[in-house]
C-alpha positions as CSV (number, residue, x, y, z in Angstrom):
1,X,-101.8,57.1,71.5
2,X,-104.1,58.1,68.7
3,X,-107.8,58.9,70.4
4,X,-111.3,57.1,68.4
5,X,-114.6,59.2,67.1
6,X,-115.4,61.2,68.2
7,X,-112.8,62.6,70.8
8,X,-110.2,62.9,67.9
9,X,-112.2,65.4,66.2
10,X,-111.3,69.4,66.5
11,X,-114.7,71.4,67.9
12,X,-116.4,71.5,71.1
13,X,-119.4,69.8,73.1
14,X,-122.4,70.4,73.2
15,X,-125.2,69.0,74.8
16,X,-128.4,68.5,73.9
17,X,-132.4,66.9,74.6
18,X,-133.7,65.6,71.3
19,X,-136.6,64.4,72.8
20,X,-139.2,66.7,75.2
21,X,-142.9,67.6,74.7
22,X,-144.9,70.7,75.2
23,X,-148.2,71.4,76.4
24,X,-148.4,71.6,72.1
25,X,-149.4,68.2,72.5
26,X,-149.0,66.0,76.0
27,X,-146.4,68.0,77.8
28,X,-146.9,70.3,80.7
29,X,-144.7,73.3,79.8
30,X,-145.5,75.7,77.0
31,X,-143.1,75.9,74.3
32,X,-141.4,78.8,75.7
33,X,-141.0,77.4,79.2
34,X,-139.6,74.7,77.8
35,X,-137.1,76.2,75.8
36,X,-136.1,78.7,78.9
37,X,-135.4,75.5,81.3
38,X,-133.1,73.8,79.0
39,X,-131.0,76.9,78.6
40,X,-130.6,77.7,82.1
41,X,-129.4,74.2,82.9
42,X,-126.5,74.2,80.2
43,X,-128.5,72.8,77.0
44,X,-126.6,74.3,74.2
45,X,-129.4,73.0,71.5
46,X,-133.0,71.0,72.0
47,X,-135.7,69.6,70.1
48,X,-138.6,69.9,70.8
49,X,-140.7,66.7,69.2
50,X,-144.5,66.8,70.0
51,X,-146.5,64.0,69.0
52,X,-147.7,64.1,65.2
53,X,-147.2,67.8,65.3
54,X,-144.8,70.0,64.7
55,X,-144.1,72.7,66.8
56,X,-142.2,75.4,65.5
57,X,-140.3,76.9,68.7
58,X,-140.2,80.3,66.6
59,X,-143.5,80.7,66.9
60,X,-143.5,80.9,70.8
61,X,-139.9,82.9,71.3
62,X,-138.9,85.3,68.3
63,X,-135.3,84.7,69.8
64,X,-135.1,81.6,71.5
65,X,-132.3,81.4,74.2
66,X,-130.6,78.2,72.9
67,X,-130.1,76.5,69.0
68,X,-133.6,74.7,68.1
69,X,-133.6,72.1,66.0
70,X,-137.6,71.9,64.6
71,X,-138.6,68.3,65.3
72,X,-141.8,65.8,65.5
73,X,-142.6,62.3,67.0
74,X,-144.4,60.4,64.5
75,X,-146.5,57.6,65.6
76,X,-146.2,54.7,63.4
77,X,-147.5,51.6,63.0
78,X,-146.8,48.1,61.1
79,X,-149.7,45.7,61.8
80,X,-150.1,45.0,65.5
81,X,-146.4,46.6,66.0
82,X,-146.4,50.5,67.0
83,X,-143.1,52.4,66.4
84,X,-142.3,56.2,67.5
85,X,-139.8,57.6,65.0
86,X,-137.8,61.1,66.4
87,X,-138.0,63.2,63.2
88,X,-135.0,66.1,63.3
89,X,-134.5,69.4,61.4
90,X,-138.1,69.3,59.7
91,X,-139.4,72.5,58.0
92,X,-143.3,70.8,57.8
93,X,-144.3,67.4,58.3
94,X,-143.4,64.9,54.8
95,X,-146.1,62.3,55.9
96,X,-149.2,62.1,57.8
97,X,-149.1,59.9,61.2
98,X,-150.0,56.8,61.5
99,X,-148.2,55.4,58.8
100,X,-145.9,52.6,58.1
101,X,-142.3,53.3,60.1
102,X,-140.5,52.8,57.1
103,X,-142.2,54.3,55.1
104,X,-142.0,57.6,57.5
105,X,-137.9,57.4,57.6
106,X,-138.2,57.5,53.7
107,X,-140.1,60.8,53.9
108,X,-138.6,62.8,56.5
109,X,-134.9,61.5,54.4
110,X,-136.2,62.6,51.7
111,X,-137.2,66.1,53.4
112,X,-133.8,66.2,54.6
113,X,-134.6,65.3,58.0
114,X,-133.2,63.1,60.0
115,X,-134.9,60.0,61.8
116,X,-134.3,57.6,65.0
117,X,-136.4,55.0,66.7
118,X,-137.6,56.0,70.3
119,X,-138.0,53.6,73.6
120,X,-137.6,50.4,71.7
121,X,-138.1,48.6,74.7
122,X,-140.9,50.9,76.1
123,X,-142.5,49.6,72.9
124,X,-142.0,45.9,73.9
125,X,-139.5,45.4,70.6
126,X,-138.3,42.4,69.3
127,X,-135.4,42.5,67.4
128,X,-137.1,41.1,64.2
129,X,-139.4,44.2,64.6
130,X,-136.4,46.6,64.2
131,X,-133.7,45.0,62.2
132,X,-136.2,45.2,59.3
133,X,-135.9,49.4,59.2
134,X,-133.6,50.9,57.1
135,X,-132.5,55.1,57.0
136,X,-132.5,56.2,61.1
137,X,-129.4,57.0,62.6
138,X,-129.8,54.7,65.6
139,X,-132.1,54.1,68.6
140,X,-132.8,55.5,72.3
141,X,-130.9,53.2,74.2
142,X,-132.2,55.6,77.6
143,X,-135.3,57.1,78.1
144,X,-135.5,58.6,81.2
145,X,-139.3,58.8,81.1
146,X,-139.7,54.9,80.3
147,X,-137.1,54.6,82.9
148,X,-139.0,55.8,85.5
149,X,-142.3,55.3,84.3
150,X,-142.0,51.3,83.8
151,X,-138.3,50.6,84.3
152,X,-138.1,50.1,80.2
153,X,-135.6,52.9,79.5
154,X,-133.0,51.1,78.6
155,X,-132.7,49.4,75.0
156,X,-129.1,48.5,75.4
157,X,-129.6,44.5,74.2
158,X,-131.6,45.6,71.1
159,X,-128.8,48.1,70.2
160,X,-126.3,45.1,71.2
161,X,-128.0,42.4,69.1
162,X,-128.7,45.3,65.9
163,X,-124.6,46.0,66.0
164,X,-123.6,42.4,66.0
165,X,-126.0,42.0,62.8
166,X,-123.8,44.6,61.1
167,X,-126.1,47.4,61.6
168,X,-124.2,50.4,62.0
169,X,-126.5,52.3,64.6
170,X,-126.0,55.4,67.3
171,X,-127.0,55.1,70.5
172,X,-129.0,58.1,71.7
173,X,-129.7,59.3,75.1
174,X,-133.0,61.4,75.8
175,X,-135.4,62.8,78.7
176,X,-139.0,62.4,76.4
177,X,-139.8,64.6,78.9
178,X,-143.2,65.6,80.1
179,X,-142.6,67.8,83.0
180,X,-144.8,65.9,84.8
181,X,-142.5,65.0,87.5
182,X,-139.2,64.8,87.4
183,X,-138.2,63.2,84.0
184,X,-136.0,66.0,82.7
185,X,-132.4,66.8,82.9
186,X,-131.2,63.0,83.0
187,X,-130.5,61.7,79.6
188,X,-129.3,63.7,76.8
189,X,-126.0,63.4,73.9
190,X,-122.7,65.4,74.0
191,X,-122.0,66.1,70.5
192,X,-119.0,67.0,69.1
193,X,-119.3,69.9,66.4
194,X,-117.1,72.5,64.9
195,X,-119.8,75.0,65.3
196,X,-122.9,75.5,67.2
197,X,-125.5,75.5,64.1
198,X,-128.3,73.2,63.0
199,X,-126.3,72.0,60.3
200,X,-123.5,71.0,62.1
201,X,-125.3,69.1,65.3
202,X,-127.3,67.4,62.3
203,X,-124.2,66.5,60.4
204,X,-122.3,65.4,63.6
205,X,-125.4,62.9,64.9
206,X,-126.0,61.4,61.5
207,X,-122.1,60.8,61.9
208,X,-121.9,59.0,65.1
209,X,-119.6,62.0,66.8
210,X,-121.2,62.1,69.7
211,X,-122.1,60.0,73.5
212,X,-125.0,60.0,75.3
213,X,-125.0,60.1,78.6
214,X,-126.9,60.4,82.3
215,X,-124.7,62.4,83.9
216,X,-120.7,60.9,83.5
217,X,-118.4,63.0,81.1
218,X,-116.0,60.5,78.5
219,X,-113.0,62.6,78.1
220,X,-111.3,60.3,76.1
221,X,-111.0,56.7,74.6
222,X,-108.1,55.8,72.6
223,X,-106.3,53.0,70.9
224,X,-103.0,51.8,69.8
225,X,-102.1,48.5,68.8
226,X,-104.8,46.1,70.9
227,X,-104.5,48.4,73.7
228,X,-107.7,50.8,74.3
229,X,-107.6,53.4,77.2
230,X,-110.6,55.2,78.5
231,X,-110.5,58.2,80.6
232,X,-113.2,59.6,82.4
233,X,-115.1,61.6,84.9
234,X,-114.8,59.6,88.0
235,X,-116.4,56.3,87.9
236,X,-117.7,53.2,89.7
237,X,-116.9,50.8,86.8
238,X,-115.9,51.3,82.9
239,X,-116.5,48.7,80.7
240,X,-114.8,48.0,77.4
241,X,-118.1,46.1,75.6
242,X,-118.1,44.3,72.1
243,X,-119.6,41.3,70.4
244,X,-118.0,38.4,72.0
245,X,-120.1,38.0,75.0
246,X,-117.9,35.4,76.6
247,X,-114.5,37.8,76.6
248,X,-114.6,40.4,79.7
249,X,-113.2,44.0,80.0
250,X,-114.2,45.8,83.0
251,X,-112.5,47.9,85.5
252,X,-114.1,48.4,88.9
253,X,-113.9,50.4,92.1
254,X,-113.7,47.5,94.0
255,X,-112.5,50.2,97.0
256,X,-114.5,52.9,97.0
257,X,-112.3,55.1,95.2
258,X,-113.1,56.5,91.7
259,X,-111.8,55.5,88.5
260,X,-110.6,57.9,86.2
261,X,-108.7,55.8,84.0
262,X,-108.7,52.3,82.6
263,X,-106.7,50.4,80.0
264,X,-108.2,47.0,77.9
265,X,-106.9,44.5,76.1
266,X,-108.8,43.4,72.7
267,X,-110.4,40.2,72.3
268,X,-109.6,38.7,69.1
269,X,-111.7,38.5,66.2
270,X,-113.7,41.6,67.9
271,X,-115.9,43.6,65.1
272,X,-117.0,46.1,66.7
273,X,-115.9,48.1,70.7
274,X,-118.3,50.6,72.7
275,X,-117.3,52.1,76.4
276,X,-119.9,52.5,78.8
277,X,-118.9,54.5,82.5
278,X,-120.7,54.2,85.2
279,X,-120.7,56.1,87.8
280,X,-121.2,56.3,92.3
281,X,-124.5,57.1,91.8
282,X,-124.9,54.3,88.9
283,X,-125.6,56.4,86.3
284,X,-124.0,55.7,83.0
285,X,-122.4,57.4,79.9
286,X,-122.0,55.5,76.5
287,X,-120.1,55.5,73.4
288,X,-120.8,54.7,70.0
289,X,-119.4,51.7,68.7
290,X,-115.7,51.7,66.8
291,X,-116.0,49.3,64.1
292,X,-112.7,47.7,64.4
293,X,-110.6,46.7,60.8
């Protein structure tokens, strides 16, 4: 049975945080403390994206103990609408702040960065307000910081309602983390990469080939014929999700004893399929949607 993106592909994962702040800007940690927690809790590469700044992790640790990926949060702004745009694998800033979002995914593009939308929800979002933007990978559909500062860390409708309008969008999953309590070390991506390089993390999340996750591992997802099996770390419930809302795929522990394994049935007429585990503790891992022939 032939396996989907990204689990198909030859490499290893990696994980990573593509969104923490320093005390650069309005993070507790200094650059280098950041950089040093990461590593020793199994991040293989981090960004670190300060607000409007950007913080160049070289500049605090000549030999930094995990890959760093140079990054910025832009704040951005289209009439009474406020957007904060991740900005990846920057060298200097292409823009000033406070500008247009769209016109800020043009520029860090055209720096050959690479952009996504933060904490849609956090921001209060509708989805005319991001179906408009053009040139990001995708969105944070978990924030663990919006999680547990409002209960808005999860953007899972917008990125829902964006897929079924034909946007293809990755869903990212990030700490923005402070340090100001315990925000860090719940939300990141497992990418899957040939090597462990900026180019090839950058090149491997502008593809999609990657899940994000707040804790459960995906080991595999495949499909033959109309038949797609997941497997899994061990789960609570794992959910086959697409755009026909009225057409159910879910496997649950209805017993108390983990999944590991579950096999769906497409709906037909289906465009597009993502898997989302979740786990005895009730946190969840996602995939990125398969756009389906």
């Amino acid at each position: 049975m032939p396996s989907l993106p990204p689990f198909d592909l030859p490499g290893n994962w990696y994980k990573g945080n593509l969104h923490t702040h320093t005390n650069q800007s309005d993070g507790k940690p200094t650059p280098a403390e950041n950089m040093q927690w990461h590593a020793a809790h199994g991040y293989h590469f981090l960004a670190l994206t300060d607000h409007n700044r950007l913080t160049n992790p070289f500049d605090f640790l000549a030999n930094p103990p995990l890959l760093m990926i140079p990054s910025l949060e832009y704040s951005t702004r289209r009439g009474m609408v406020e957007y904060h745009v991740i900005s990846l694998g920057l060298t200097k800033m292409p823009i000033a702040p406070a500008r247009d979002p769209q016109d800020t995914i043009d520029a860090v593009n055209a720096a050959g960065g690479t952009a996504f939308v933060a904490h849609p929800y956090w921001h209060d979002h509708t989805l005319d307000d991001l179906i408009v933007l053009k040139g990001h990978i995708g969105i944070e559909i978990f924030n663990t910081g919006c999680w547990l500062e409002i209960n808005k860390g999860h953007s899972l409708a917008h990125w829902d309602l964006l897929l079924r309008r034909g946007q293809t969008l990755w869903g990212l999953a990030t700490d923005d983390s402070h340090f100001r309590y315990p925000d860090h070390g719940r939300g990141w991506v497992n990418v899957r990469a040939e090597k462990l390089d900026q180019p090839s993390i950058i090149d491997a999340l502008r593809a999609g080939q990657f899940y994000a996750t707040m804790g459960p591992e995906i080991y595999d997802a495949q499909l033959e014929g109309r038949q797609v099996t997941v497997r899994c770390s061990p789960a609570r419930s794992i959910f086959l999700i697409g755009d026909i809302w009225h057409c159910p795929n879910a496997a649950h522990s209805w017993d108390g004893k983990p999944l590991t394994e579950a096999t769906f049935t497409l709906h037909q007429g289906q465009r597009y399929i993502r898997v989302e585990v979740v786990d005895m503790d009730y946190q969840s891992a996602w995939t990125n949607p398969y756009f389906l022939p």
